[in-house]
C-alpha positions, 0 to 999 in steps of 0.5 A: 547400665540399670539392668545389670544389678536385676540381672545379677539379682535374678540369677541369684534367685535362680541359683536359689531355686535349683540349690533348694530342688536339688536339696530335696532330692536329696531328703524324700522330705525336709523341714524349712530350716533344713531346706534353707540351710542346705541351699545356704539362703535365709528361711525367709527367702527358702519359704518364699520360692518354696511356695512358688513352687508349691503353687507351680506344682513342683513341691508339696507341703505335708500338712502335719509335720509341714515338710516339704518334698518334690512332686512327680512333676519334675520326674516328668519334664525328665521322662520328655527329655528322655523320650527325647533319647527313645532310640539310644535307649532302645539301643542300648537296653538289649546290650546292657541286659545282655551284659547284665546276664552275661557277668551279673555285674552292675552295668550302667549307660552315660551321656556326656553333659554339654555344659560341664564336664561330667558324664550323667547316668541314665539307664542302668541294670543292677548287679545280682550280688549283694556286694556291687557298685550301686549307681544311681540314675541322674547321678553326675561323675566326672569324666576325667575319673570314670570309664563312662567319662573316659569312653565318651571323651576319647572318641570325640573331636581332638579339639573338643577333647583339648577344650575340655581337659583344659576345662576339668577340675582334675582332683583326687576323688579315690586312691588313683584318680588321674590328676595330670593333663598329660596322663589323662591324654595318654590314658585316652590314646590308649583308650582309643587304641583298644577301644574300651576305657578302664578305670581301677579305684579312680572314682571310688576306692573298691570299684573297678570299671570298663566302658566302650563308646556308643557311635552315632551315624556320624561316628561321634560318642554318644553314650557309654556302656560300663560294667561296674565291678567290686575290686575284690570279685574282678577276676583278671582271667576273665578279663579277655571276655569282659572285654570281648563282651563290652567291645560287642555290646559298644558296636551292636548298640552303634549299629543300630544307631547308623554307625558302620 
């Protein structure tokens, strides 16, 4: 019974340290009190774990204006995760460029994170116009509100799909965020029935999307491969060939990876 209130104490402080890290990797670089008021800690608790980390190597100090910042430390362990992901990356690389030349648009590879329900970006190629959808890699969306999300979602076990809609938080992100259980189900019926997922003004208002999955060896999703478009420059008459793109862009990239 003695260990319980340690337990708490020492998570608490863990929660501290990733509030503080994911607050620099907001700012390139921020002062204490800015630092301490983001991770919603005191100043003398902040500069504590701060120096920890600044001895870990984690974060470094600028000697003149005392601001800290994140080192390429952590942008390391992130590069052996991915290596980890070499062959979906590699996979996934030459359709995504191919679909990059094919529509110029933005066009962005997720993966689904195991312990919410959120799909996290991690490979991408930018559009090649001045008005498009600028993603960003590690950036976290919710499934239930993005192509990305709605493409992984749909070809995964009916029981896990049920765990995780009963687990989704289905708020109104953008004008026509799906925010019931029942069309969201619908929606991945239909995603399934044509093998790509749509998303207009969902998870941003001007942004229309589409994805389709990429299987692995045993048929389950992966990943997800989108093309991101401003509202205003879809064209509803090319339509036919966005889709024949990205559904050949989905089964190239799941062949490689052993699906038939």
């Amino acid at each position: 019974m003695a260990q319980k209130p340690q337990k708490t104490e020492n998570a608490a402080a863990v929660l501290k340290v990733f509030a503080i890290l994911e607050s620099l990797a907001l700012e390139r670089r921020a002062t204490l009190a800015d630092i301490a008021q983001r991770a919603m800690t005191s100043k003398t608790t902040a500069h504590r774990l701060l120096q920890t980390m600044v001895d870990l190597g984690y974060v470094e100090q600028e000697p003149e204006t005392e601001k800290y910042g994140l080192t390429l430390k952590l942008f390391g362990l992130g590069a052996r995760v991915l290596r980890g992901q070499e062959d979906l990356l590699r996979s996934c690389d030459r359709e995504m460029g191919r679909l990059s030349r094919a529509t110029g648009e933005s066009i962005n590879l997720g993966v689904m994170d195991d312990l919410d329900q959120r799909v996290a970006y991690i490979h991408k190629y930018d559009s090649a116009y001045g008005l498009s959808m600028q993603s960003t890699l590690g950036k976290r969306n919710p499934l239930h509100s993005t192509s990305l999300g709605k493409a992984l979602l749909a070809f995964r076990d009916p029981l896990e799909i049920e765990e995780r809609i009963a687990a989704m938080d289905l708020r109104k992100l953008a004008p026509r965020t799906i925010t019931d259980a029942d069309a969201l189900r619908t929606e991945l019926q239909a995603t399934r029935d044509r093998g790509y997922s749509e998303e207009i003004e969902e998870s941003e208002a001007g942004v229309r999307c589409m994805a389709v999955p990429v299987m692995d060896h045993a048929g389950r999703s992966v990943a997800a491969i989108s093309i991101a478009f401003p509202l205003v420059r879809f064209d509803e008459a090319r339509k036919p060939d966005y889709v024949r793109l990205l559904l050949e862009a989905g089964r190239n990239a799941s062949a490689a990876l052993g699906f038939s």
